[in-house]
N, CA, C and O atoms as a GROMACS GRO file, in nm:
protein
  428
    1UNK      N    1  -1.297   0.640   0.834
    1UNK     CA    2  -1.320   0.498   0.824
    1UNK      C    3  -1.187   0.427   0.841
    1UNK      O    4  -1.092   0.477   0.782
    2UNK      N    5  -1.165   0.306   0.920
    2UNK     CA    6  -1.050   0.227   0.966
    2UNK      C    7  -1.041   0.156   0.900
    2UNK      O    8  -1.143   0.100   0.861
    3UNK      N    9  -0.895   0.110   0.842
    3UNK     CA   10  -0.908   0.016   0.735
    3UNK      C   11  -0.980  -0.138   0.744
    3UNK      O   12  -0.925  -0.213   0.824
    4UNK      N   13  -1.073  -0.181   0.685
    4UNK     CA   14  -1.113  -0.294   0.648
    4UNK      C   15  -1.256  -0.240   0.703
    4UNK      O   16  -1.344  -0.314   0.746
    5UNK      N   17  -1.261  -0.150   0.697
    5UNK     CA   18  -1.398  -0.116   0.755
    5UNK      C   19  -1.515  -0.140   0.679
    5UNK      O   20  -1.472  -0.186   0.573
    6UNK      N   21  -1.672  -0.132   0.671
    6UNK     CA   22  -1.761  -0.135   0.564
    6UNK      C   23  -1.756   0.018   0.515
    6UNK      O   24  -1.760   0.128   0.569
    7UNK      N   25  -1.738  -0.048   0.341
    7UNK     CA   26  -1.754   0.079   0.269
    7UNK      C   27  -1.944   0.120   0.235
    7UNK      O   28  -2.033   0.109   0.320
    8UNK      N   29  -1.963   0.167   0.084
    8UNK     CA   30  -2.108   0.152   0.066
    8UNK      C   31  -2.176   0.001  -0.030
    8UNK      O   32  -2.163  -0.022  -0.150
    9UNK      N   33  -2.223  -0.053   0.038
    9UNK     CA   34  -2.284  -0.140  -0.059
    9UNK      C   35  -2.207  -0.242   0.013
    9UNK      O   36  -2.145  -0.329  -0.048
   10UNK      N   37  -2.208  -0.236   0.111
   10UNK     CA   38  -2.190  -0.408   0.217
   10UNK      C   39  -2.007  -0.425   0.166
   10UNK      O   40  -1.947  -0.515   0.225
   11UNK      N   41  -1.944  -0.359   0.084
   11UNK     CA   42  -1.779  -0.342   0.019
   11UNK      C   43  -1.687  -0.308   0.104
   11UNK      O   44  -1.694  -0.190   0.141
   12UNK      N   45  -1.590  -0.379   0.152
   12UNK     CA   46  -1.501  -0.361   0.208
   12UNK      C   47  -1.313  -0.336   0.178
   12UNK      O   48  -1.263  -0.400   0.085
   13UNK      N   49  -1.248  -0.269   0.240
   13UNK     CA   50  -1.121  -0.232   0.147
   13UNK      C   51  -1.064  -0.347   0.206
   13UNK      O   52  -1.070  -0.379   0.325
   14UNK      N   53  -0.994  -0.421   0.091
   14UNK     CA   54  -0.892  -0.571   0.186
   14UNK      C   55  -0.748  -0.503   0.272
   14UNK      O   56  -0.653  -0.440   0.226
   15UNK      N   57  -0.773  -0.536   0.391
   15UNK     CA   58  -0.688  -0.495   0.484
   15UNK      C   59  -0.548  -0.566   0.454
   15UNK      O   60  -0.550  -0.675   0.398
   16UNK      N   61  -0.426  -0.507   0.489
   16UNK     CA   62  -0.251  -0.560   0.439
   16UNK      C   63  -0.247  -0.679   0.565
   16UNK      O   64  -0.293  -0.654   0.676
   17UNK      N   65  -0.206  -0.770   0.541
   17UNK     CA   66  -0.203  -0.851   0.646
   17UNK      C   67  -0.055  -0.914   0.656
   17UNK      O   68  -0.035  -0.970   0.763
   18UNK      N   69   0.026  -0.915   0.590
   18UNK     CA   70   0.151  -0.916   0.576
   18UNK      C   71   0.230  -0.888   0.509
   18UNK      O   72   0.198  -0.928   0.398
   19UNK      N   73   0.366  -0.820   0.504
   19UNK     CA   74   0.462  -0.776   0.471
   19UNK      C   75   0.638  -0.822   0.468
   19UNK      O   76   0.708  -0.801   0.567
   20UNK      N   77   0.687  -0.880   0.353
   20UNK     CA   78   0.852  -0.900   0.357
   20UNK      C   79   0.920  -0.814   0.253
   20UNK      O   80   0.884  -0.775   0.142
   21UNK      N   81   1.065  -0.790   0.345
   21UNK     CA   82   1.135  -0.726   0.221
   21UNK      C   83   1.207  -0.857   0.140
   21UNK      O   84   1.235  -0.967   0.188
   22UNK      N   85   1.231  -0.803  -0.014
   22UNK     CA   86   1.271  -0.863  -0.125
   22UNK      C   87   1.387  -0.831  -0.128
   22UNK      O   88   1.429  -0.752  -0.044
   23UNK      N   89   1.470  -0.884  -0.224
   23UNK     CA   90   1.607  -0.841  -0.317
   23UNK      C   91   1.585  -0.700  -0.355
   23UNK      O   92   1.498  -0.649  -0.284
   24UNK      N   93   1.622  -0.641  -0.419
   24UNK     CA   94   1.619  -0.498  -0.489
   24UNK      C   95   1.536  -0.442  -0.502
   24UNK      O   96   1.471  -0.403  -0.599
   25UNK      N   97   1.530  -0.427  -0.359
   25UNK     CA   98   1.384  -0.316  -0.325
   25UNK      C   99   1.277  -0.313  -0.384
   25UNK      O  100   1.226  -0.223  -0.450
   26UNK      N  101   1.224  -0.466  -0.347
   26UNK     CA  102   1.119  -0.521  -0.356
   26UNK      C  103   1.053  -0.570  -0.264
   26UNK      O  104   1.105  -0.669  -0.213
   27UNK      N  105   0.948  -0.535  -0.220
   27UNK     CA  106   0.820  -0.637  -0.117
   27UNK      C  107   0.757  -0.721  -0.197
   27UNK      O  108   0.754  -0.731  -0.319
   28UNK      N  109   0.705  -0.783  -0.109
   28UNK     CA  110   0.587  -0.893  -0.086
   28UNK      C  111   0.494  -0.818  -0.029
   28UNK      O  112   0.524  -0.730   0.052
   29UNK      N  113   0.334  -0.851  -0.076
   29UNK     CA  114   0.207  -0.782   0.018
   29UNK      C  115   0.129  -0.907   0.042
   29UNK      O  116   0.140  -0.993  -0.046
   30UNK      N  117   0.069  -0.927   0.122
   30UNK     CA  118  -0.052  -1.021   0.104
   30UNK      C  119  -0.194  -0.913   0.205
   30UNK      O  120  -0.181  -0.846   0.308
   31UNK      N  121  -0.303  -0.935   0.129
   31UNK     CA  122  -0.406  -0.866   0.170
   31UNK      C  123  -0.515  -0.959   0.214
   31UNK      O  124  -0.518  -1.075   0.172
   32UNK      N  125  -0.616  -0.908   0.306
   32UNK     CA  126  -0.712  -0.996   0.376
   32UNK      C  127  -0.803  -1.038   0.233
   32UNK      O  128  -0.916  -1.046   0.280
   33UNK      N  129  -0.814  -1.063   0.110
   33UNK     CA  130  -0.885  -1.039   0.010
   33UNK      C  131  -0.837  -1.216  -0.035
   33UNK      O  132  -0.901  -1.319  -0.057
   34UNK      N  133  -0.679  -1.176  -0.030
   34UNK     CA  134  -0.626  -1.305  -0.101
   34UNK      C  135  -0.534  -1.256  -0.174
   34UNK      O  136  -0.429  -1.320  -0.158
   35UNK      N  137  -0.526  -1.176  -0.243
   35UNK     CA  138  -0.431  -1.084  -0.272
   35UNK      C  139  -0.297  -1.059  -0.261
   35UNK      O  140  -0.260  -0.975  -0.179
   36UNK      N  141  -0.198  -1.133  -0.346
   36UNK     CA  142  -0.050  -1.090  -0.279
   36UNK      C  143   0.009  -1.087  -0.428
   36UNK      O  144  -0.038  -1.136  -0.530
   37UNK      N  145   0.144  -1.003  -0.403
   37UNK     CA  146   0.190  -0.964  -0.504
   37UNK      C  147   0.347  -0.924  -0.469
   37UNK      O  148   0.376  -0.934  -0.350
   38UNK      N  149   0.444  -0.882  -0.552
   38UNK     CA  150   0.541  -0.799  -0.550
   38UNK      C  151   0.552  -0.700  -0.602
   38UNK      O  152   0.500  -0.674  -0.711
   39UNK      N  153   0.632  -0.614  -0.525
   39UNK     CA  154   0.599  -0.461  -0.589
   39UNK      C  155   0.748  -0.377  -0.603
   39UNK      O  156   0.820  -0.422  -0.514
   40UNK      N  157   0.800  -0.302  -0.661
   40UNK     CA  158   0.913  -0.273  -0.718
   40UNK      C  159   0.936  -0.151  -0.689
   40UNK      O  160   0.924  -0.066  -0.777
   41UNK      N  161   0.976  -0.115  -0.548
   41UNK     CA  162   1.039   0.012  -0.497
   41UNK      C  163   1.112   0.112  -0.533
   41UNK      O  164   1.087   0.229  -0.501
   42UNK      N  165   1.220   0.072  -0.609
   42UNK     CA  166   1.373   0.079  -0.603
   42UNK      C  167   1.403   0.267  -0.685
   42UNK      O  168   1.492   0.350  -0.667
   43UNK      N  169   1.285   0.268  -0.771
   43UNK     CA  170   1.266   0.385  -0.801
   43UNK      C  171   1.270   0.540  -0.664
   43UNK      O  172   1.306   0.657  -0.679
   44UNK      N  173   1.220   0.473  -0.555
   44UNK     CA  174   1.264   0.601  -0.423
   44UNK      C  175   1.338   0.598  -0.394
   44UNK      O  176   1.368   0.704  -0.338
   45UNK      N  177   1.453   0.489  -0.391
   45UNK     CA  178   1.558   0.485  -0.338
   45UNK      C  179   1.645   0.611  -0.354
   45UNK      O  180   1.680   0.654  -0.464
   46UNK      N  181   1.679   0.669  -0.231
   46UNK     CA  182   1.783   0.753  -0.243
   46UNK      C  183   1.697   0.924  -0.304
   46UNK      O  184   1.754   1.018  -0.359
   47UNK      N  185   1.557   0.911  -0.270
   47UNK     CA  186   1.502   1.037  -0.295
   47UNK      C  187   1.416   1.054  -0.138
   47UNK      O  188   1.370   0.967  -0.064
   48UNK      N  189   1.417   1.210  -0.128
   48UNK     CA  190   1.396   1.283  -0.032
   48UNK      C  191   1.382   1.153   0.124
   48UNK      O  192   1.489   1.112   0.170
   49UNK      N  193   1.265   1.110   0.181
   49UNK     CA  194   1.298   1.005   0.316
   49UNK      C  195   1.384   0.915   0.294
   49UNK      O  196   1.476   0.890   0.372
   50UNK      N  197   1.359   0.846   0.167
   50UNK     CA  198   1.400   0.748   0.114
   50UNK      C  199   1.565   0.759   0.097
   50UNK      O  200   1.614   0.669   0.030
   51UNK      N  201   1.607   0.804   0.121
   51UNK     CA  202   1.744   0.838   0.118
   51UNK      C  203   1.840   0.750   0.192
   51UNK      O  204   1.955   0.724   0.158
   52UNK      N  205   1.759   0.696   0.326
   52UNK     CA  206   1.784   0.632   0.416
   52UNK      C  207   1.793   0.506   0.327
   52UNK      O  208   1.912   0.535   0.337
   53UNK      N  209   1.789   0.424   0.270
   53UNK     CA  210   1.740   0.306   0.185
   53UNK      C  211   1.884   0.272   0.084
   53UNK      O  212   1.922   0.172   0.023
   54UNK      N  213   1.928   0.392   0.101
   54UNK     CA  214   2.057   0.358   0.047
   54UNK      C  215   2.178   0.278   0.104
   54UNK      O  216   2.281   0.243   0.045
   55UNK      N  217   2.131   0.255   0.262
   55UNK     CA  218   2.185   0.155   0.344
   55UNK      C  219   2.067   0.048   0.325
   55UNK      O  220   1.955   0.079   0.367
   56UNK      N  221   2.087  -0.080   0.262
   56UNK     CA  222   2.000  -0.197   0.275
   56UNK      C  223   1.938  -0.258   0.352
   56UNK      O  224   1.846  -0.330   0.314
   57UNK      N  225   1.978  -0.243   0.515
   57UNK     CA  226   1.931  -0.271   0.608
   57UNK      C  227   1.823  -0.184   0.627
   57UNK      O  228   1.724  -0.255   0.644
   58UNK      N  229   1.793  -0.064   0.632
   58UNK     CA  230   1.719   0.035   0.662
   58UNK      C  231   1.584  -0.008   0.547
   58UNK      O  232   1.468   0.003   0.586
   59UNK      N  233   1.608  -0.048   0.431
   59UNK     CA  234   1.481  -0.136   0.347
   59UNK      C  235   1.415  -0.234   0.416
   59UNK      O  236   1.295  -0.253   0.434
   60UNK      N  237   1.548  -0.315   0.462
   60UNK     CA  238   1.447  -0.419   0.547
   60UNK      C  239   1.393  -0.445   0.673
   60UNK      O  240   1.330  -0.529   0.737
   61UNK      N  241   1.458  -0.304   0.683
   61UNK     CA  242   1.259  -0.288   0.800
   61UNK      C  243   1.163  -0.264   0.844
   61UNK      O  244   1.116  -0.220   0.949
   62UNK      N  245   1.106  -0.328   0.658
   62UNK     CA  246   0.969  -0.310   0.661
   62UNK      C  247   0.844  -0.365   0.724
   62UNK      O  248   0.814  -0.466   0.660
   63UNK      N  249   0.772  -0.348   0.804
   63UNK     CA  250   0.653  -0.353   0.842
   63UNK      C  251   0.540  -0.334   0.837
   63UNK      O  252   0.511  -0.228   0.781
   64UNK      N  253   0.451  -0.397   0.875
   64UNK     CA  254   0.326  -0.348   0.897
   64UNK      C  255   0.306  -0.257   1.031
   64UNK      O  256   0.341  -0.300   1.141
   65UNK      N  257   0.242  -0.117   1.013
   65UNK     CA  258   0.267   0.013   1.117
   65UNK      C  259   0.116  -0.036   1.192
   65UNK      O  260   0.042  -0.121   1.143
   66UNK      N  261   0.090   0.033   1.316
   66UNK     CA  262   0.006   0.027   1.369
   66UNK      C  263  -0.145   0.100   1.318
   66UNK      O  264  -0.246   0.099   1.389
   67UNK      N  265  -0.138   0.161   1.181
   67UNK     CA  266  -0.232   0.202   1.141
   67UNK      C  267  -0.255   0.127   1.025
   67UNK      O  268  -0.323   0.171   0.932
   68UNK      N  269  -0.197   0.001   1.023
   68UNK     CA  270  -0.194  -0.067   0.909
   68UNK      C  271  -0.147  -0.025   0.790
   68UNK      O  272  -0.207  -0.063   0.690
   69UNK      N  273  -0.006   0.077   0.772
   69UNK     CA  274   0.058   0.146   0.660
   69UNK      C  275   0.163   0.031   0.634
   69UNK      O  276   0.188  -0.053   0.721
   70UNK      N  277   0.212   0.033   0.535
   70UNK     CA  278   0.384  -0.040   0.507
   70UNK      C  279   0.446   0.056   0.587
   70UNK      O  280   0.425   0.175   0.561
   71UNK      N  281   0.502   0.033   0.657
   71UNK     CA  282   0.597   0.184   0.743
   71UNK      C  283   0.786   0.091   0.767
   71UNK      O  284   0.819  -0.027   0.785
   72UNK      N  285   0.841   0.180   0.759
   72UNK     CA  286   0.994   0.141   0.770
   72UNK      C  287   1.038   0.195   0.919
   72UNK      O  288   1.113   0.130   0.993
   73UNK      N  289   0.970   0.348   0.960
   73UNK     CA  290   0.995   0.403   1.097
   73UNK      C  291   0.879   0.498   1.080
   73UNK      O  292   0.791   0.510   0.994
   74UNK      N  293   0.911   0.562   1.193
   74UNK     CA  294   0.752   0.664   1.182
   74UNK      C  295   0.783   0.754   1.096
   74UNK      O  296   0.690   0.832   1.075
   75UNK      N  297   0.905   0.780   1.019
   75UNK     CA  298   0.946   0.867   0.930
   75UNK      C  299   0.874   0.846   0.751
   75UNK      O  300   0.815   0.926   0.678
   76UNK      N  301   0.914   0.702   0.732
   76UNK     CA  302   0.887   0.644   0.605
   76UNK      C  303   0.778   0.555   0.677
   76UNK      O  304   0.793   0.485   0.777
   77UNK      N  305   0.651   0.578   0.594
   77UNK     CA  306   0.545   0.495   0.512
   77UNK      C  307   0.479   0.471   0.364
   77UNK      O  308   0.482   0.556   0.275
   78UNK      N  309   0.424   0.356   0.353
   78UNK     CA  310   0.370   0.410   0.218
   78UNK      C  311   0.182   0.354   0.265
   78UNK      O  312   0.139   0.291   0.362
   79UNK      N  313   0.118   0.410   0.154
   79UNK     CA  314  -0.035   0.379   0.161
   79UNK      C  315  -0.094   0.240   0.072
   79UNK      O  316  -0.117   0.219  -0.047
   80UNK      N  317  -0.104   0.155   0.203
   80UNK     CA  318  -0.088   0.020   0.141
   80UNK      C  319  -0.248   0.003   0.044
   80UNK      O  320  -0.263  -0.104  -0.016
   81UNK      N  321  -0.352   0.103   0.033
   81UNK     CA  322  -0.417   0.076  -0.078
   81UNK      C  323  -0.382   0.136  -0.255
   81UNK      O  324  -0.430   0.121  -0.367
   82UNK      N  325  -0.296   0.193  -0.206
   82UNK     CA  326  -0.166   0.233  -0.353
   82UNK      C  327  -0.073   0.143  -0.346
   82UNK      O  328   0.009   0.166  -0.435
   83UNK      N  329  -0.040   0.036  -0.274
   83UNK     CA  330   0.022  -0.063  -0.317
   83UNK      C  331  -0.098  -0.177  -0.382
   83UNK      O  332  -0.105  -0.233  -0.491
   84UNK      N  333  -0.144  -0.178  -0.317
   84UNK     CA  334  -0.269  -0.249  -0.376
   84UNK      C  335  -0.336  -0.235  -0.497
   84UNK      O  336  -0.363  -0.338  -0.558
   85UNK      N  337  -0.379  -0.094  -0.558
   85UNK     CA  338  -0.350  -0.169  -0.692
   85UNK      C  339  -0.271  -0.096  -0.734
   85UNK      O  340  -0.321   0.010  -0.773
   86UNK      N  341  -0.133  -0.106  -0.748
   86UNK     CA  342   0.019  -0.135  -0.843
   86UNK      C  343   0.013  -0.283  -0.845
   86UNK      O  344   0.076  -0.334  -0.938
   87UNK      N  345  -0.066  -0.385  -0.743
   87UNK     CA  346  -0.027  -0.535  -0.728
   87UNK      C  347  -0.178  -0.606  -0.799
   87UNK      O  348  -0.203  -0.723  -0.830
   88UNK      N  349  -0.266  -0.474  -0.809
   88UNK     CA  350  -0.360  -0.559  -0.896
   88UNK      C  351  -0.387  -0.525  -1.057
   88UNK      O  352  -0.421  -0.599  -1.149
   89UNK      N  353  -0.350  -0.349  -1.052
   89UNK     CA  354  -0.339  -0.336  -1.170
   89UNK      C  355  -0.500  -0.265  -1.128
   89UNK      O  356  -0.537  -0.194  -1.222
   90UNK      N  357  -0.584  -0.267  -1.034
   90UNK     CA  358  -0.708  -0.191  -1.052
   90UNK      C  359  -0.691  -0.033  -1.040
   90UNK      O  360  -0.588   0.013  -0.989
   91UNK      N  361  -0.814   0.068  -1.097
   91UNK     CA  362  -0.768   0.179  -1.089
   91UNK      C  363  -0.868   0.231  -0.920
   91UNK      O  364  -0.960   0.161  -0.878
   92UNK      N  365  -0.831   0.334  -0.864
   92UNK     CA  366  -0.842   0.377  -0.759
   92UNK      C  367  -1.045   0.385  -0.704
   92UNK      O  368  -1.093   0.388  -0.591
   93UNK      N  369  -1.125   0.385  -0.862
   93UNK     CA  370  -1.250   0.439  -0.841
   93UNK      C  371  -1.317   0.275  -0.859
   93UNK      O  372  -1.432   0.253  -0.896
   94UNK      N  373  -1.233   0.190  -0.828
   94UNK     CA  374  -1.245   0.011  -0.869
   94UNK      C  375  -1.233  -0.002  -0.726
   94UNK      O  376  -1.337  -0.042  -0.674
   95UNK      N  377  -1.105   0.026  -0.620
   95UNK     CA  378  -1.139  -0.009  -0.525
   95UNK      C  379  -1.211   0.117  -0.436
   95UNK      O  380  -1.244   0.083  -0.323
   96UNK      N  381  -1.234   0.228  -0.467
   96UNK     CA  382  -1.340   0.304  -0.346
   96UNK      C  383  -1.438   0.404  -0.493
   96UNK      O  384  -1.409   0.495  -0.570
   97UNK      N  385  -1.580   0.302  -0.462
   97UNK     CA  386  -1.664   0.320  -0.614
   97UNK      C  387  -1.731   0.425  -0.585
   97UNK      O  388  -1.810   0.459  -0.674
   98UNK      N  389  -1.727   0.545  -0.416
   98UNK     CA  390  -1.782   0.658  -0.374
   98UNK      C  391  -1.733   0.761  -0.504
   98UNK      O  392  -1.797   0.854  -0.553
   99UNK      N  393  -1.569   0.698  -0.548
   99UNK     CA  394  -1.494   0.778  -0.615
   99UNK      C  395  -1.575   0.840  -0.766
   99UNK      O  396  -1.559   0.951  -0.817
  100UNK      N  397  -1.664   0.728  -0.815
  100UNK     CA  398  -1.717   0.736  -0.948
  100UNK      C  399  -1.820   0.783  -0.889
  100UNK      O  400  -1.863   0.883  -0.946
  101UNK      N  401  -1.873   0.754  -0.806
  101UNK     CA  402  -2.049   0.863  -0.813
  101UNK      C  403  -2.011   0.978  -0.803
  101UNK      O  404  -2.087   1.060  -0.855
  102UNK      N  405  -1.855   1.047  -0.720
  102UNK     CA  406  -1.858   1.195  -0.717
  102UNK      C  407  -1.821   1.265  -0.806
  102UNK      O  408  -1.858   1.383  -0.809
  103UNK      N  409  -1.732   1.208  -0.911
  103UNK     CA  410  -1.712   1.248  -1.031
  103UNK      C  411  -1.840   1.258  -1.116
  103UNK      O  412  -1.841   1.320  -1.222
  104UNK      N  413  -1.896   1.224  -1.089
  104UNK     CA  414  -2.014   1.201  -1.187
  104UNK      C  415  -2.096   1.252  -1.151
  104UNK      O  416  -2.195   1.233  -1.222
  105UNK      N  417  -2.131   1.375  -0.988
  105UNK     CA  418  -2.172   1.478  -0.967
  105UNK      C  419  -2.141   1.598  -1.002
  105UNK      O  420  -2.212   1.692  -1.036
  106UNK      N  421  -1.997   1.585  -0.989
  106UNK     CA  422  -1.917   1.698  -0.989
  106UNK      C  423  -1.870   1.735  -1.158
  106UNK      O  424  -1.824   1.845  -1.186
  107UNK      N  425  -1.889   1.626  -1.263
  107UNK     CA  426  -1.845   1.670  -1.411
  107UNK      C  427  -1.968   1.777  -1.439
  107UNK      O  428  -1.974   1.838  -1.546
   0.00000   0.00000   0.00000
């Protein structure tokens, strides 16, 4: 399924629709939902891809990737519905609710 696609029950995942870098390795998100937030990186900095980030310039160039990821190069991405909720605070089976019926086969 492509992002913003129909999930079950007419539900759709809000697609990233824009992206800036912040001060201290921080973004901005805004999502097709309405949705925008800041989110607080700074913790990868300087671990395994992220290493690169230790030059400041290399943070800020963040984008939106052609698969709709936060991506910096084809090296570094992140999964902009795990940014999504760190920026809402929802848990993962809130935004894809397939997640709770399979648990609830599978307990």
């Amino acid at each position: 399924m492509g992002r913003g696609q129909e999930m079950t029950r007419g539900e759709t995942v809000p697609r990233l629709i824009d992206v800036k870098p912040l001060e201290n390795y921080r973004i901005w998100v805004k999502y097709s939902d309405g949705i925008e937030g800041v989110v607080d990186l700074s913790e990868l900095v300087g671990k395994g891809v992220f290493a690169v980030w230790k030059d400041y310039r290399e943070f800020q160039k963040v984008h939106i990737g052609p698969g709709g990821e936060i991506a910096w190069s084809e090296e570094i991405d992140l999964c902009p519905d795990a940014i999504y909720l760190r920026v809402t605070g929802k848990k993962p089976e809130d935004l894809f609710p397939k997640l709770r019926e399979l648990a609830v086969q599978h307990a």
